[in-house]
C-alpha positions, 0 to 999 in steps of 0.5 A: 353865573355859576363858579366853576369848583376847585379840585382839591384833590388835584391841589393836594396832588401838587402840593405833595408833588412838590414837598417830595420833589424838594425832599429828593432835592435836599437828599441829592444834594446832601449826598452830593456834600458827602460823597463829593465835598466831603469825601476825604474829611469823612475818609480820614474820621472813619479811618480815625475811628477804625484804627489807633496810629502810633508813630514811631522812632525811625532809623537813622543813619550812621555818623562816621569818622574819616577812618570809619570809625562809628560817631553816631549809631541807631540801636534797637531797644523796647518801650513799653505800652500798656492796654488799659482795659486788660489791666486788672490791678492798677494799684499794683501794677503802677507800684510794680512799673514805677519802682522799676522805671522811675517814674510818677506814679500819679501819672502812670496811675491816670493812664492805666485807668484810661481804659484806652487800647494803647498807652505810652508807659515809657519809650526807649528802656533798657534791657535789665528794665524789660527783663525786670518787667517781663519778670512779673507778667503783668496782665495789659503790659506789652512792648514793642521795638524802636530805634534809639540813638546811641554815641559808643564815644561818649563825649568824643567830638560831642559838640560837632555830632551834636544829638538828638531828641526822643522823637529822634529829630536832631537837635544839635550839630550834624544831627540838626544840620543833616536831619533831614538825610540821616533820618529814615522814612516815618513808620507808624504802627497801625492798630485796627478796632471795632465801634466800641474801641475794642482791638480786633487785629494788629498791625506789624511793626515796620522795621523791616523796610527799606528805611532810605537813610543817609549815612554820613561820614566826616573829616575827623579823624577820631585818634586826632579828635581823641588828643585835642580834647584830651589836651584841651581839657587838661589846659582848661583845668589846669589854668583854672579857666571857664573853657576854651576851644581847639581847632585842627585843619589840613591847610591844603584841602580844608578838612578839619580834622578834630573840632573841640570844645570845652566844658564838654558833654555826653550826648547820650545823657544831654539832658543833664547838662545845662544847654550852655554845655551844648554849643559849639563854641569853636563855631559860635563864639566870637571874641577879639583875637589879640595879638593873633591877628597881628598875622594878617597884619603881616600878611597885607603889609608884605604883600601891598610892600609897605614894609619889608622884614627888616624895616625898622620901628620907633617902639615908643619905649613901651607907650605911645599916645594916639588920640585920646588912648595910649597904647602900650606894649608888655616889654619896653621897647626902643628901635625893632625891625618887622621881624622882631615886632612880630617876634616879640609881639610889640602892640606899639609897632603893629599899630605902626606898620598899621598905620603906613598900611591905611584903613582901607587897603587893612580892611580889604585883607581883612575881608580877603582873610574871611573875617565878618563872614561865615566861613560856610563849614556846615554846621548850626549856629555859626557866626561871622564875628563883628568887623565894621566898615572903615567909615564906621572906625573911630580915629584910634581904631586903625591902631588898635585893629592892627593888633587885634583889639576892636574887631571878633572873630571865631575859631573857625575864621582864624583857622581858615585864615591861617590855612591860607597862610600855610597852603600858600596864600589861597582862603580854602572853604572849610568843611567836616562832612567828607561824603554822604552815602545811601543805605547801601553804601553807595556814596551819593554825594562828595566834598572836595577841597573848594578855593574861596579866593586867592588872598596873598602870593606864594611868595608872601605866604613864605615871608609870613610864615619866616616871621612867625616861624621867629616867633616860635624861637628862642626869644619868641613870645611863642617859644613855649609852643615848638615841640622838640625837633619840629620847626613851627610858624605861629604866633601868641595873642592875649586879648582883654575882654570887653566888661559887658556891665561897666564898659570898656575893657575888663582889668582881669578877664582874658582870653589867651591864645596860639595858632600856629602850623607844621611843619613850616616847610610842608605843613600838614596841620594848622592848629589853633587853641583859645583858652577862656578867662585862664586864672593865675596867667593871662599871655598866650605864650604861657598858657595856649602855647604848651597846650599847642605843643602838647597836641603838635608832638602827639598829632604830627608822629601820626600824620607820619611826620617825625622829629629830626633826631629821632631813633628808633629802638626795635625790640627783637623776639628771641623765641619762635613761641614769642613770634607767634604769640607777638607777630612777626612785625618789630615793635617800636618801643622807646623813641628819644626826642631831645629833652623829650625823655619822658616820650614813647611811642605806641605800640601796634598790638592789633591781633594780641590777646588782652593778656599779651597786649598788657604784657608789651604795655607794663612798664611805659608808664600809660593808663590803660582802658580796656572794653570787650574781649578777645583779641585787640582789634582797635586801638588809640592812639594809633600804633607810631603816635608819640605819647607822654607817660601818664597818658590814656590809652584805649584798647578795644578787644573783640571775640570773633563769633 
C-alpha cells in the first residue's frame, strides 16, 4: 500500500501563519500596555523629559493686628539661577557670585559645571545683592521674582505670629497653625526643551494670578503688645532672671490683646537663634503656680460657703505639721480672718480652708477653672498643665494643692481662669485670631466671644475680687502692683521649683508671680506676669508686681480708662501760623497722677511734619525712634497713653506720592 506524501509547503504555510498570528498578538498586546496600562507613567516621563519644572514661593497672606496694623507681609524679591552651559568662565564667575553672596564656593563651582539648564544659586537675595550682580553682566546668570516673608515689627509678638521657612510653609506659630489658609496656591515655573536638554521657549512666571490666599487678622492690639514686651523685658533683666512671660486678656470676651514672652527673637533672622528662643512659652510651659492659685481657692470655698470672709484661722504661728511635711508661712502668724489669709498670703491658712473644702469638691473647681485642659486658643504647642485625679493625691497633697504646690498650670489657663473671676463668674474660650478674610477683603470666617461653662456666681466673683482688691492695699503682699489712682484685684504667688536631677524642690530656684485686673468695678484688662528664676529676690510682690504696674498705669490710659485724680493741662496756641502748623485740636501735655510726677502723656502728632512733631516731643524726657519721611502718620504709643520718661516712643513718617 502506498503512504500518501506530506505537503510541506502547506506545513510551512501554517507554521509561519502561526509565528505572524503570535507576533501580531505580542504587538497587541504591547500596545495595549502602552496606550492603556501605562498611558499616564509615560504621560508624566515625557512630560519629565520635555519640560524643567521649578516650584516656586507662593503668596502668602497678611497678618494683621486688631487695628490693621501689618504683623506679617508677603514682599517681592529675586533669586538668582544660573544656566550652566551659557557660563563661559566658571572660575570667574564662582569668584565673582560668591564674594558678593557669601556662599561656598566649592559648591557653587559643581553647579555651574553642571552644564544643566536651570541651577538655584541663591533664593530670596537683596536688592543691593541683585544690583551688585547685574553690575557685572555675567554670561548664563538670570533672576527671577519670588514671595519672601517679612515682619516690618521686628521682634514684636514674635513668638505668637511665629515664621516661616524658605519654602515659605509656617513653621511656628499662626504661621504653622493657619499654613494652610495664609498660603496661596503653588505656582511652578515651566521651561520647555528640546531631546538634548537644550531650552527651546520659556515659560511665564505666575504671579499674576489670582493666588486665594487668606488674610488673617488677631485680637492683638499692637501698642498694647509693644508696653508688655517692652516691660517684661526690662523686669526680666532687671532681676537678672532666665525669662519670663505676660499675658493680657479682655476678660468679658476672651481676646487676648497681647501675648509675650521673653528671651525673645526676631522673625526675619530666626535661624540664628537657638530653637528654645522660638517657643511660645505663655502657651507651653507649664509650672506650679504658688500662691496665685490661692485665688481659686477663694473662689470654690466661697461659692460651696464653707467659709465667709471673715471666719477666722489658726495660723499656726507660721508651722504647721501635716503628715510627714511641715508647711510653713513667710511671716508668723496667730488667728487671721479669709480675708487677711488671702491679704497676706498665709500657706498655713489656705491649707486650712483646704481642708474644710475636701478633695473632692476642690478638684471639681479645679476642673471648672480650665486646669488640666488646654484652654482651645488656636495656637501650636499648647499644654494642659498636670492635675491628677484625688485618688491619685498623697495625703498632704489636699494642703498644699491649696496653695499652689503639686499641680502646673499655664499662662494662658491662669489668665483664662482669672477672666472668670472678673466677667462675673463664667470660664470664656480664649482666642487670638478675631477674623479671616479672602484676597479681596471679604471676611470669610469670625470669632466671637464663646462661654465654656458657668463656674462661680456673680455674687462669688464680687466677693473674690473684694478679697484680692485687699491684697493689693496697703498691707497687702501685692501692694507693689496698684498704679496710682486704679483700684485693682490681684494676687502674688512665688513658687519653688522642682530640682528635676535631685528630687524634691529646689532651695533657690523660683518662679515669681502676679495676675491681677482693673479696674475692680468694671474691669477691662486682666493681666498676668511670671518671671523665671529671678536673682537677688525671689516673691512675686517684689519682683512680678511692679512689672504689673508698669503695664497697668500705660495700658489702661489707652483703653481710655484714667486715674481718679487726674488733670489735664492743654497747651493753647497763640498764633494762627502755629495752629495751622500744629492743628487746630489742644495737645495734652502733662498729666499728674499722685506720686506719679515723672508721668506724661503722649501727644496726638498724626499729620505734623518730622521737624514739628520733634519740637512738641523736646523736653518730655522720651527717647524717640523715627522711620520715613514726611508727615507723621502712625504713632506708639497711641496719643492719651500715660508713659514714663525714658520710654520709647515710635514715630513713623510717610510722604504721600
Amino acid at each position: 500500500m502506498k503512504r500518501k506524501s506530506i505537503n510541506w509547503f502547506k506545513v510551512r504555510i501554517i507554521f509561519l501563519s502561526c509565528i505572524l498570528f503570535f507576533c501580531f498578538v505580542l504587538i497587541m498586546g504591547r500596545m495595549f500596555q502602552l496606550q492603556v496600562l501605562k498611558k499616564e507613567q509615560l504621560y508624566r516621563l515625557a512630560d519629565q523629559q520635555q519640560h524643567i519644572q521649578i516650584p516656586l514661593v507662593p503668596k502668602r497672606g497678611t497678618v494683621y493686628d486688631s487695628k490693621g496694623n501689618e504683623l506679617a507681609v508677603s514682599i517681592e524679591v529675586d533669586s538668582v539661577y544660573a544656566d550652566a552651559r551659557k557660563v563661559i568662565d566658571v572660575e570667574k564667575t564662582t569668584n565673582q557670585i560668591a564674594s558678593i553672596l557669601q556662599i561656598d564656593r566649592e559648591e557653587l563651582k559643581q553647579r555651574l559645571k553642571s552644564h544643566r539648564s536651570f541651577e538655584w544659586i541663591q533664593r530670596k537675595i537683596s536688592s543691593k545683592e541683585v544690583e551688585q550682580i547685574k553690575a557685572l553682566k555675567l554670561r548664563g546668570i538670570y533672576f527671577l521674582k519670588e514671595n519672601r516673608r517679612f515682619y516690618p515689627n521686628s521682634q514684636l509678638a514674635a513668638h505668637l505670629i511665629g515664621f516661616v521657612g524658605l519654602d515659605s510653609k509656617g513653621l511656628e506659630g499662626i504661621e504653622f497653625q493657619y499654613d494652610a489658609l495664609l498660603n496661596g496656591e503653588n505656582h511652578v515655573w515651566t521651561t520647555a526643551r528640546d531631546a538634548l536638554g537644550r531650552e527651546i521657549a520659556m515659560g511665564k512666571v505666575p504671579f499674576e494670578e489670582e493666588d486665594h490666599y487668606r488674610n488673617i487678622v488677631l485680637t492683638l492690639d499692637k501698642p498694647i503688645q509693644y508696653i508688655t514686651e517692652t516691660e517684661l523685658g526690662r523686669g526680666v533683666e532687671k532681676w537678672g532672671a532666665k525669662g519670663g512671660i505676660a499675658i493680657a486678656m479682655d476678660p468679658l470676651t476672651g481676646k487676648i490683646l497681647a501675648m509675650a514672652s521673653y528671651p525673645t527673637f526676631n522673625p526675619n533672622q530666626f535661624i540664628q537663634y537657638r530653637s528654645k528662643s522660638w517657643r511660645n512659652r505663655a502657651v507651653s510651659d507649664a509650672f506650679e503656680p504658688g500662691s496665685i492659685f490661692k485665688a481659686f481657692l477663694a473662689a470654690a470655698a466661697l461659692e460651696e460657703q464653707v467659709v465667709r470672709p471673715s471666719d477666722s484661722f489658726f495660723c499656726e504661728n507660721g508651722s504647721y505639721t501635716v503628715y510627714d511635711r511641715t508647711i510653713h508661712d513667710h511671716s508668723k502668724h496667730g488667728w487671721l480672718t479669709f480675708q487677711q489669709i488671702i491679704k497676706f498670703s498665709s500657706n498655713i491658712g489656705a491649707s486650712k480652708v483646704g481642708e474644710k473644702m475636701g478633695r473632692d469638691r476642690f478638684y471639681r473647681y479645679i476642673s471648672a477653672f480650665g486646669f488640666g485642659e488646654k484652654t482651645r486658643i488656636g495656637l501650636p504647642g499648647e499644654g494642659k498643665g498636670i492635675v491628677h485625679h484625688p485618688r491619685y493625691w498623697p495625703p498632704v497633697a489636699l494642703d498644699t494643692i491649696s496653695f499652689g504646690q503639686g499641680v502646673s498650670v499655664t499662662g494662658i489657663q491662669l489668665a483664662t481662669a482669672l477672666s472668670t473671676i472678673a466677667n462675673g463668674g463664667c470660664l470664656m474660650k480664649p482666642y487670638v485670631v478675631e477674623k479671616i478674610m479672602d484676597e479681596k477683603g471679604v471676611v470669610v470666617q469670625s470669632s466671637h466671644p464663646e462661654i465654656v461653662r458657668k463656674v462661680i456666681s456673680e455674687e462669688t466673683a464680687k466677693k473674690v475680687a473684694a478679697l484680692l482688691k485687699a491684697a493689693t492695699e496697703k498691707g497687702g503682699t501685692g501692694e507693689g502692683a496698684a498704679p496710682a489712682g486704679y483700684e485693682v484685684a490681684g494676687k502674688t504667688g512665688t513658687a519653688q521649683k522642682v530640682d528635676s536631677l535631685l528630687g524634691g524642690y529646689s532651695e533657690d530656684r523660683y518662679t515669681s508671680g502676679f495676675m491681677g485686673f482693673a479696674p475692680v468695678e468694671e474691669p477691662k484688662l486682666v493681666l498676668l506676669v511670671v518671671i523665671d528664676e529671678p536673682q537677688g529676690n525671689n516673691y512675686g510682690g517684689v519682683v512680678a508686681a511692679p512689672i504689673f504696674k508698669s503695664i497697668m498705669e500705660k495700658v489702661l490710659p489707652y483703653l481710655n480708662v484714667h486715674p481718679r485724680g487726674t488733670m489735664f493741662v492743654t497747651n493753647e496756641l497763640d498764633s494762627a501760623p502755629q495752629k495751622e502748623a500744629l492743628g487746630t485740636q489742644p495737645l495734652i501735655e502733662e498729666v499728674k497722677v499722685g506720686k506719679g510726677a515723672g508721668m506724661v502723656v503722649m501727644p496726638d502728632l498724626t499729620g505734623l511734619s518730622m521737624r514739628n512733631a520733634l519740637s512738641r516731643m523736646e523736653g518730655r524726657g522720651l527717647i524717640i525712634k523715627v522711620s520715613g519721611n514726611g508727615k507723621v502718620v502712625e504713632q506708639v504709643p497711641r496719643p492719651g497713653t500715660v508713659i514714663e520718661k525714658g520710654d520709647f516712643c515710635y514715630l513713623k513718617f510717610h510722604s504721600p506720592s
